[in-house]
N, C-alpha and C positions, 0 to 999 in steps of 0.2 A: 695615171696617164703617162706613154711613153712619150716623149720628146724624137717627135720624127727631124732626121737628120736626109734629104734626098741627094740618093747617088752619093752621100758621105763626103758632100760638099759642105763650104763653111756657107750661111745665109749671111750675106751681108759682111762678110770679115775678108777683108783684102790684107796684104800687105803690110804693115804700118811705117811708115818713109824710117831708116835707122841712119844713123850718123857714119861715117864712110871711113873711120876710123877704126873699128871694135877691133879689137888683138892687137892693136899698134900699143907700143910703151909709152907714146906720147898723147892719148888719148884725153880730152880733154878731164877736168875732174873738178868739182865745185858740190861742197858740202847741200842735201838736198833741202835744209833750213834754210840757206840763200834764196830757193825760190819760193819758200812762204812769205818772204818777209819782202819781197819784190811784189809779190800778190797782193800784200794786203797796204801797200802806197797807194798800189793803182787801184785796187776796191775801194781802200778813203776818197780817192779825186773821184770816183765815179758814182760814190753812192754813199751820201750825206746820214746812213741810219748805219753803215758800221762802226761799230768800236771795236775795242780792241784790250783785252785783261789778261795780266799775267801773276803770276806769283813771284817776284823778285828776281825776273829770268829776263828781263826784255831784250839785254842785249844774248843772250846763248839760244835762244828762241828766236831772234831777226827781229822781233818785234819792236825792238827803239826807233827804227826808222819811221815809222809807224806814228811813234812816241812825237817824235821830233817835229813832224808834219803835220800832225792832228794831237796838239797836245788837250787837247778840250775834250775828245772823244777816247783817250786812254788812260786804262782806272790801271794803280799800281799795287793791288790788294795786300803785298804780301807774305810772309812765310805763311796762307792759311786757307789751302785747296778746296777745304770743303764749303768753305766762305765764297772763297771765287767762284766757283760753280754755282752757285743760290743767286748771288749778284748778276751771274751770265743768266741765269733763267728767268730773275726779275726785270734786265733789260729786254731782253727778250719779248716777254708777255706783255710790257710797253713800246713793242713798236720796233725798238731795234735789233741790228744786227750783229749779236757780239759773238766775236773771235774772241776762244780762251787760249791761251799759251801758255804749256809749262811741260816741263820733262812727263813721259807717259809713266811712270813708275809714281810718279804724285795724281795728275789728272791723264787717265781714269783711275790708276790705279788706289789712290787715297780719298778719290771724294766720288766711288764710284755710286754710294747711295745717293748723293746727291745726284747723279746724272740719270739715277736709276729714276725717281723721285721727281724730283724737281725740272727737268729737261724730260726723260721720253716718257715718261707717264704724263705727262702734261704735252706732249708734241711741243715744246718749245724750240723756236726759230736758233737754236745753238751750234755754232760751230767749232770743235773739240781739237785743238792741233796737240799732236803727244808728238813731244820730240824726245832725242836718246834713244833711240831704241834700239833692239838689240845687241850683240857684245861687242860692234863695232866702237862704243860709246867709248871702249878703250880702258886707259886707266883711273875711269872713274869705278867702275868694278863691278859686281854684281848689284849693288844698293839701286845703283844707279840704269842700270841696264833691265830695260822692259824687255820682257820675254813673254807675257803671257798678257797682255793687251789687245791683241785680237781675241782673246777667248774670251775674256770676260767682257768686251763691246758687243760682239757680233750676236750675243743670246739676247741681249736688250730688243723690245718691241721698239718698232720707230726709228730704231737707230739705222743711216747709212754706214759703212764704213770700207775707209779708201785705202788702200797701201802704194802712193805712187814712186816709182821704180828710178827716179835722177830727179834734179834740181828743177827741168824745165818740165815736169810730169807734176813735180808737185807745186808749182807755181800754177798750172791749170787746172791741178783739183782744187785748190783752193776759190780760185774763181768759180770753175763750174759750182764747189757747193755753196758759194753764195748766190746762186742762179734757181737753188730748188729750197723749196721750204719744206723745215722739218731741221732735224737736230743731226749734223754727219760728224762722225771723227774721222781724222786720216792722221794716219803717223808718218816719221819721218825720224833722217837720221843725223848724226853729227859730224864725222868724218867726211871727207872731201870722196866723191866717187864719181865713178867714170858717166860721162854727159853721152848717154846713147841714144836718147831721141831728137829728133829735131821740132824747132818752131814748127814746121809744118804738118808733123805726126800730129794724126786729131787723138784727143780725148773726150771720151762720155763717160760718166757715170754708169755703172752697170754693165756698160760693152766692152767685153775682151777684146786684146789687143794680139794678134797675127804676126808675132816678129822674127818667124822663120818657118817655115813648110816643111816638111818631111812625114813620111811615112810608117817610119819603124817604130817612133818613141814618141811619147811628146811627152816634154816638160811643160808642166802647169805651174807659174809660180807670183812672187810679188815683190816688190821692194828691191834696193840696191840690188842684193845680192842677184837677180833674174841677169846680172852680168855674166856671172858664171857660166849659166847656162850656154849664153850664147857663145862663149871659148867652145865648152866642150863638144859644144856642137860643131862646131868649125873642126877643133880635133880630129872628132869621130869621122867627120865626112875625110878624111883622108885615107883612115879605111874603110870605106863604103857604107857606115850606116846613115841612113837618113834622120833628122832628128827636128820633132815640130816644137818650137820656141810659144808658147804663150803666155804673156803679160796677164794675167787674171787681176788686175790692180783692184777690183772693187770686190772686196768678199763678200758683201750685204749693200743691196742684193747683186748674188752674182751671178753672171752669164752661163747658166745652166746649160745653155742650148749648144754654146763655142765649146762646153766643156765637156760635152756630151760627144759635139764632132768629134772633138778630140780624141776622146778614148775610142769613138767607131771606127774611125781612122787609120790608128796605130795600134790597137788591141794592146798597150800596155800605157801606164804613166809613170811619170819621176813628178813629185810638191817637190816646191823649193821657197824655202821663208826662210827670215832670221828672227825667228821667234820658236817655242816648244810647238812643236810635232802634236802635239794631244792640244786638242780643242783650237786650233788656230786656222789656217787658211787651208793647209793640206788636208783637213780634217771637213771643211767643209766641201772640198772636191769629192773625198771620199762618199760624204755625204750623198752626195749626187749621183756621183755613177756608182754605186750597192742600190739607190733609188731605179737608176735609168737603163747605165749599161755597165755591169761591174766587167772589171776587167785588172790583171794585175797590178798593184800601185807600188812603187818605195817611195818614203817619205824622208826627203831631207832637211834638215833643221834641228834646232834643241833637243837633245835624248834625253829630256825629264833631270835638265840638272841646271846648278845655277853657272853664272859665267864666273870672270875674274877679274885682273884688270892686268894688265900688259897691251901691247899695239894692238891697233885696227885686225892688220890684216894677219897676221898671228892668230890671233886669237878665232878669225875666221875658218883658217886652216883648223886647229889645234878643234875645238867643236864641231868640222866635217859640214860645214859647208861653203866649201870653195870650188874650183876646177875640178880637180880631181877625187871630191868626193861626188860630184854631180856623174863624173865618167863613171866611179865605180857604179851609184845606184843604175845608172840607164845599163850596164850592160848585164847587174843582178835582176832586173827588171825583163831585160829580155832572156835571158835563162831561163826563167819562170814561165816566161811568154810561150817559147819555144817547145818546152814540157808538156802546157797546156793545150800546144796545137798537133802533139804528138799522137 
């Protein structure tokens, strides 16, 4: 069944309000674990059935504030992931609402049969926060740095799963997934990054997010790094390409139909994650349009290797996806475009 897209308008996708900053050096910047750990104060004051379990991480996870406020409702398991996760699904199937926290390269990465198992094979009420992720995580080094946590979430039956893009994005998935039942992960990262949406940009589960128009290209992407995009978009339009920005924060499930505009729209795409290119969120674009509307893609992120450790943003660069690996894919993207329409 084709995904009708009329007049190659977005249904329903306006705008999304951006912070009036983007390109300035003083741009705001607050690590996007701050706004987990703001989320889940205000979920304990609001809702007497969450808890809250970590593996020996509560303060690098946000989660001691948490700790400190409800100390009755937060269990300290740990060095032993696969334990915590059994414990999140046994509260769970009793009623409550437990938040796991712990770096992604442990949960999902080390107790991923239990999530497999014991959470979405059971539809347990579980909430998955993977923090560290990708090589932003710096000089903790490859050990440490999830790269391949969307791929192996997103295959799970049941499972939602979120990649919100700053602090104040994922301070609202985290609310929103205590709002839907069923088991969600969302990851998030460690480093301080630029604050580009506002209190008043909405978020849903599932609905792409519209954070720049253009005609020529669109960038489909997720997480901190969708900063980039929006430079090289700025960039670009100084020599006249147009270039559409789309936040895809939810890969499972995800907005098929924005994603579909999208590529009808611009007749090319740029992914953009910080995570591996094979099986991650570029892949589930791809997915969609070879389903809907294929049209030429470049995928930027991980090129099937592991990270290291040295700075944030170093290391961003140094793996190709910053600014100007986002410029190169969109104008290799449109060469191909160009060919095509020749």
């Amino acid at each position: 069944m084709k995904i009708k897209v009329e007049n190659k308008k977005f249904t329903g996708l306006g705008l999304a309000p951006l912070a009036p900053d983007i390109g300035r050096a003083d741009i705001k910047q607050v690590p996007t674990r701050n706004g987990y750990g703001e989320a889940l104060v205000e979920l304990g004051e609001k809702n007497p059935d969450v808890v809250v379990l970590t593996g020996d991480l509560s303060d690098s996870t946000r989660a001691a504030e948490f700790a400190k406020k409800f100390p009755e409702r937060f269990f300290e398991v740990g060095v032993a992931e696969q334990n915590l996760m059994g414990i999140a699904a046994g509260l769970a199937l009793s009623g409550k609402t437990p938040f796991v926290s712990s770096y992604a390269t442990f949960s999902p990465g080390r107790n991923w049969d239990q999530l497999r198992v014991s959470v979405c094979y059971s539809r347990a009420n579980v909430k998955i926060a993977g923090a560290h992720t990708g090589v932003s995580v710096g000089p903790d080094g490859a050990t440490h740095q999830a790269l391949e946590d969307i791929a192996i979430t997103r295959v799970l039956p049941n499972l939602t799963v979120v990649v919100p893009c700053d602090s104040l994005q994922t301070k609202a998935a985290a609310i929103a997934a205590c709002q839907i039942q069923g088991p969600v992960y969302f990851r998030f990262a460690r480093e301080a990054t630029p604050v580009f949406t506002t209190p008043e940009t909405p978020f849903e589960i599932g609905k792409a997010q519209l954070l720049r128009d253009g005609g020529d290209v669109a960038v489909i992407g997720c997480g901190p790094v969708l900063y980039h995009a929006l430079l090289a978009a700025q960039e670009l339009g100084k020599e006249g390409l147009s270039v559409l920005v789309l936040n895809n924060h939810t890969i499972k499930p995800m907005d098929e139909e924005a994603v579909v505009a999208c590529a009808e729209k611009c007749g090319a795409v740029v992914t953009l994650e910080e995570h591996q290119v094979s099986g991650g969120a570029g892949s589930a674009v791809c997915e969609a349009l070879a389903k809907y509307f294929p049209v030429p893609v470049e995928m930027v992120g991980m090129q099937d290797t592991f990270g290291e450790s040295g700075e944030p943003a170093e290391l961003i660069e140094k793996y190709g996806m910053g600014k100007e690996a986002v410029i190169s894919a969109i104008k290799k993207v449109l060469t191909r475009k160009k060919k095509g329409n020749s």
